[in-house]
N, C-alpha and C positions, 0 to 999 in steps of 0.2 A: 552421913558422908555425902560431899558433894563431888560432884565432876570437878567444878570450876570455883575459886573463890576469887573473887576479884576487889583490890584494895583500889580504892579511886571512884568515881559512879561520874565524872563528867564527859569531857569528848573524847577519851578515848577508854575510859570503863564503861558506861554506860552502849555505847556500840557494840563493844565485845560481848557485854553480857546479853543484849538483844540478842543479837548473830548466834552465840552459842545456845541462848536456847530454845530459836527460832529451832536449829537443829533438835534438838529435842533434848537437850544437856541439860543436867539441874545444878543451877548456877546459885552462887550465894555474892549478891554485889553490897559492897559495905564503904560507906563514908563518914567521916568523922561531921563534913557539914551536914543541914538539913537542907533542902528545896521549897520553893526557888530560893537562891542565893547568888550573892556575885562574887567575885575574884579579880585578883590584880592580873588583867590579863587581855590581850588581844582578841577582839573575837570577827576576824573577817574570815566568812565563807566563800572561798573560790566559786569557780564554776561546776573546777571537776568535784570540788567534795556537793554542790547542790544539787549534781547530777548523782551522786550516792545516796540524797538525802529522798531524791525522788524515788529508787529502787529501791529504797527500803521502805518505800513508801510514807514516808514521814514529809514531803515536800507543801503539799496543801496544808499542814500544823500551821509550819515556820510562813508559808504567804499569810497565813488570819489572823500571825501576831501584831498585825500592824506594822510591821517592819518591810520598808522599801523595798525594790530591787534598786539594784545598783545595776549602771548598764555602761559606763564607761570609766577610764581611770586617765586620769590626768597628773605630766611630769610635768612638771612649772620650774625650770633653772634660772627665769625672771629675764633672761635676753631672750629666750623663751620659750616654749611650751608643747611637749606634744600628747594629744587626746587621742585615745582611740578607743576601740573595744574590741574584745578577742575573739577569736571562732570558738563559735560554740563549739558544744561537746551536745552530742544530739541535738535535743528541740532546745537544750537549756542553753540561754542567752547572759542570765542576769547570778551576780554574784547577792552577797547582803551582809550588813553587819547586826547581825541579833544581839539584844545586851545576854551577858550572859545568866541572866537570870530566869530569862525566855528559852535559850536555846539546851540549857545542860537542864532546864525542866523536862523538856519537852523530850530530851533523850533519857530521864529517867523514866519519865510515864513511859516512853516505847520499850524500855527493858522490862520494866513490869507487866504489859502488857500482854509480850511475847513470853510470859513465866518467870522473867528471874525474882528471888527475892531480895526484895531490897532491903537497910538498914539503915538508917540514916540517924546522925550522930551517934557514931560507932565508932569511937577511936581505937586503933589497933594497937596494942602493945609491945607485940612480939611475933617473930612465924616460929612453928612449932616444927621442930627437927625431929625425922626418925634416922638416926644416926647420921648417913650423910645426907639422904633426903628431906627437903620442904615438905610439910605431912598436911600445915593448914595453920590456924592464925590463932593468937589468945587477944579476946579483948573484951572492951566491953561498953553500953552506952551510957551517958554520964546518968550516976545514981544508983546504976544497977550492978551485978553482981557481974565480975570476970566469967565469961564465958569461953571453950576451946572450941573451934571447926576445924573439920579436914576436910581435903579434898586430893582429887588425884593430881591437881594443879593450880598453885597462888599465882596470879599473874598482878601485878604491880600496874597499874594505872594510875600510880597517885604523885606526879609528878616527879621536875629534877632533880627534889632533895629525898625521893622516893626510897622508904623505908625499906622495900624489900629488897631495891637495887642494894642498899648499904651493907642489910643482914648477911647478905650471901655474898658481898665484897662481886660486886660486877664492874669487871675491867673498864675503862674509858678510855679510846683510843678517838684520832683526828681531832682531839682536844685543843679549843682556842681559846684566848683568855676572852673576856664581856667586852665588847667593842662601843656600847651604845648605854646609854640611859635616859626614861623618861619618863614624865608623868603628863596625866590628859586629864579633862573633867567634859560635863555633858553641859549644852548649851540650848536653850529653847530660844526663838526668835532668828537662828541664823541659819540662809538657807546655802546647802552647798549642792554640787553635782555628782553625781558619783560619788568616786574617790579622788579626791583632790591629795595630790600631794608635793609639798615646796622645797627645794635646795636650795638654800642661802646662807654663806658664809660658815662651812660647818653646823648648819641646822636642817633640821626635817623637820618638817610641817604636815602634818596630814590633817584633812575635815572630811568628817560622812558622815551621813545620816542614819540612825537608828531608831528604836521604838519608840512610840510615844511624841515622835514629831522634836523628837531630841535629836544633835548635832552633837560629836565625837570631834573634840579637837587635841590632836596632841601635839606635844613639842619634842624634840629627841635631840641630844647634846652627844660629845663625845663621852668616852666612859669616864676618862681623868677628869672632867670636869663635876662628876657627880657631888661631891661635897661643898662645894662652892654652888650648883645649882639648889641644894638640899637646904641649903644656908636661907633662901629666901627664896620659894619655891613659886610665889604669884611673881614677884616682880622678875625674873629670870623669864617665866613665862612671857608674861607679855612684851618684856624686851626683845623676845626672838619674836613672839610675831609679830612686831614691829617693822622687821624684816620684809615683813608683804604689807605693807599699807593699805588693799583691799581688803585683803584676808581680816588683819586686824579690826579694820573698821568696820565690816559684817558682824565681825564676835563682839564690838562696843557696843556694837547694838541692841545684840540680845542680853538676853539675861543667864546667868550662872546657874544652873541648879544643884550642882553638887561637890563637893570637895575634890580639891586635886589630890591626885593620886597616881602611885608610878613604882618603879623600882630601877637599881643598876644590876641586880640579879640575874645579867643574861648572859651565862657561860654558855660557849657552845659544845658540843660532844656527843659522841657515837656512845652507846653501849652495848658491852654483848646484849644479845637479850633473852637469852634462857640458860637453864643448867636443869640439874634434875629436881622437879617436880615443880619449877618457877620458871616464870617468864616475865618480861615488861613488852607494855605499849605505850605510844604518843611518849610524855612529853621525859617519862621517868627512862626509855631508853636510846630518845634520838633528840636534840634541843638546839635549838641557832635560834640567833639576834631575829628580832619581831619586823624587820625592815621590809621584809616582804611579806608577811603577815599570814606564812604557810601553817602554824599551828596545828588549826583543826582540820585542817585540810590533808596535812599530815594523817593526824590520829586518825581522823574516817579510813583512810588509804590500811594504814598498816591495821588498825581493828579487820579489816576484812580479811587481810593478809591473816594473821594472827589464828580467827576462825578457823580459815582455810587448813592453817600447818594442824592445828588443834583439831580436828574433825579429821582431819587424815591420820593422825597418831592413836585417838583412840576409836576408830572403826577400823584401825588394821590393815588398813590401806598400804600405809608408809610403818615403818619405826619411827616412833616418835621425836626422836635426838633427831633425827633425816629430815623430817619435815619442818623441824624447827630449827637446823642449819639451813633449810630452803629463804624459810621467813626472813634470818639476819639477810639472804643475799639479794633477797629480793625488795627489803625494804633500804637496803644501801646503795644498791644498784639504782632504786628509783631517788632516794635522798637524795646523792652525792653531786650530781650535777646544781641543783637549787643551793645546796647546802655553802660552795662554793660560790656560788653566784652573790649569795648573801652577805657570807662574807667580806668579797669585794665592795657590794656596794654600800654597806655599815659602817665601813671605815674611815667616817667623818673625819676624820683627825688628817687624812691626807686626803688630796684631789680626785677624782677619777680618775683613772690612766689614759693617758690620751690618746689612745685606739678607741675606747671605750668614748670620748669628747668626739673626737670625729665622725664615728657612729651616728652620737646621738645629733650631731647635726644635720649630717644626713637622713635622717627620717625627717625633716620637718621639709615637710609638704609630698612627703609620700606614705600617703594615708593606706594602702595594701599593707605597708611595709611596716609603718608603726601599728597599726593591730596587730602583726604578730610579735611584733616588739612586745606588749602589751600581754600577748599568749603567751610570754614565758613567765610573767606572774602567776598566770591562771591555772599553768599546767596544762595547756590546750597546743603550747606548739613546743616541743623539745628543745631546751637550751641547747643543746651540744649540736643540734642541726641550724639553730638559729644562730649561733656565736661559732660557728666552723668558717676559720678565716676566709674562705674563698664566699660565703653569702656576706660576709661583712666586706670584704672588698669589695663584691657586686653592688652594694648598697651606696656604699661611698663612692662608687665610679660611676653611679647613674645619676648622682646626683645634678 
């Protein structure tokens, strides 16, 4: 019998099950992949989550993988451009993009470390009902014999299309339809800055660096265009970066290493995220368009949270249902501003709103002002303090 069974083991199972059994919980984390592995998927680390990565002590890992720091994020609208870099969050300055091969390792090894047991490729079958309670899991790893666990709590870390949210039917509410689609591939020979990223003509552009002296370039189209970009997935490609004629001509230069790759699979949506004996974290009960590239930044954020409600329900602290209606308002309360924010600016298919156009001209050549511009990617300066019409009017009237 465990405490904790946790379905998922990347950035946002893998944290939980550290966290829970740093506490001293005996945790059963299980994934149908094995490590290292990669996934169709975003992998930039803010500030605020490398400033988690440091207090869990996992920071020095992720700097000896070879992977960069990132220290500034550049908006490129091509009339043109503005660079900054956000206020730290303590001593931490630099954000990074780990491939996720590197990064969902390195949070396996820190859950095993801290005690949990891992299983990898272990695909889950079923959750095991004690009447109306989640009791624990039936599965089993390929070749071997269907096994059962319980525990006093499944929490579902295995993303959007996440099993456990579906078994126990978990509401979706603030539900948007997929706004965005794209696929990227990795480049050796092209050097970028930061984060680079381009708005041209209903397109996003982004380049940054990653392990191994590799460059991340992706393209991102409207969602209605997805089948028509699907159709002929290079030459789509290089016709949008065609768009930046530098940009383009950097990535001619290097060389290709790996296939493109992408998806239109970005619904966005809240979910409940517990009932009795289950819960979710990251991506399976909160999920928006990849345009700001909150992710794992995300999952670190609510895995702590999650902990938190979790250690308070079973030491007795809180009732359990209490601390885990804490969790939903306090991982919505911190969402809902970003969540928002993303969706605006996703929605390639129309312009920016021209508040939003005014804004952004007025930060060019007020470098205070666009670093914090730049801090509400990061999570370092609060949107709703940053976008409160009277600092956007201030911005635009000093210009």
């Amino acid at each position: 019998m465990y405490d904790a069974i946790i379905v998922g083991a990347r950035c946002a199972g893998s944290p939980t099950a550290m966290l829970l059994a740093r506490q001293g919980y005996r945790v059963l984390l299980v994934d149908k992949a094995t490590f290292p592995s990669d996934v169709v998927n975003g992998y930039y680390v803010h500030q605020t989550a490398v400033a988690r990565l440091k207090r869990w002590g996992l920071l020095d890992k992720l700097r000896a993988s070879n992977c960069p720091p990132l220290l500034t994020l550049t908006f490129d609208f091509g009339d043109f451009a503005l660079t900054g870099s956000p206020p730290p969050v303590g001593d931490v300055v630099e954000g990074y993009a780990p491939r996720r091969t590197v990064l969902d390792k390195l949070l396996v090894e820190a859950a095993v470390e801290a005690g949990a047991e891992l299983r990898e490729g272990f695909a889950v079958q079923e959750l095991v009902w004690n009447g109306a309670r989640i009791a624990g899991i039936r599965g089993r790893v390929k070749g071997g014999a269907t096994v059962t666990e319980r525990a006093r709590i499944v929490i579902g870390a295995d993303g959007r299309h996440s099993l456990v949210a579906r078994t126990v039917k978990a509401p979706a509410y603030h539900a948007q339809p997929a706004l965005t689609c794209w696929y990227y591939t990795h480049w050796s020979g092209v050097p970028a800055e930061g984060i680079e990223l381009y708005l041209r003509d209903r397109r996003l552009l982004i380049a940054c660096r990653t392990n191994d002296g590799l460059t991340l370039v992706l393209a991102t189209w409207p969602h209605g265009e997805f089948q028509e970009v699907r159709a002929d997935i290079e030459r789509n490609y290089f016709k949008s970066l065609a768009l930046v004629p530098a940009l383009a001509e950097r990535v001619c230069s290097g060389k290709r290493e790996e296939r493109f790759v992408g998806t239109a699979d970005m619904a966005n949506f809240f979910r409940k995220p517990y009932g009795v004996g289950w819960t979710l974290v990251g991506d399976a009960g909160y999920h928006k368009d990849p345009y700001t590239g909150q992710g794992i930044t995300d999952s670190f954020r609510d895995a702590e949270l999650l902990t938190e409600a979790i250690d308070a329900g079973f030491s007795g602290c809180r009732p359990l249902d209490e601390a885990l209606a804490d969790y939903e308002r306090q991982r919505n309360t911190a969402a809902m501003p970003m969540y928002e924010f993303t969706l605006q600016l996703a929605n390639l298919a129309a312009p920016p709103a021209p508040e939003l156009q005014q804004l952004f001209a007025a930060l060019c050549g007020n470098q205070a002002e666009t670093n914090r511009f730049i801090g509400t990617f990061a999570g370092t300066v609060p949107i709703p303090e940053f976008f409160a019409p009277e600092n956007v009017q201030r911005i635009i009237n000093a210009r």
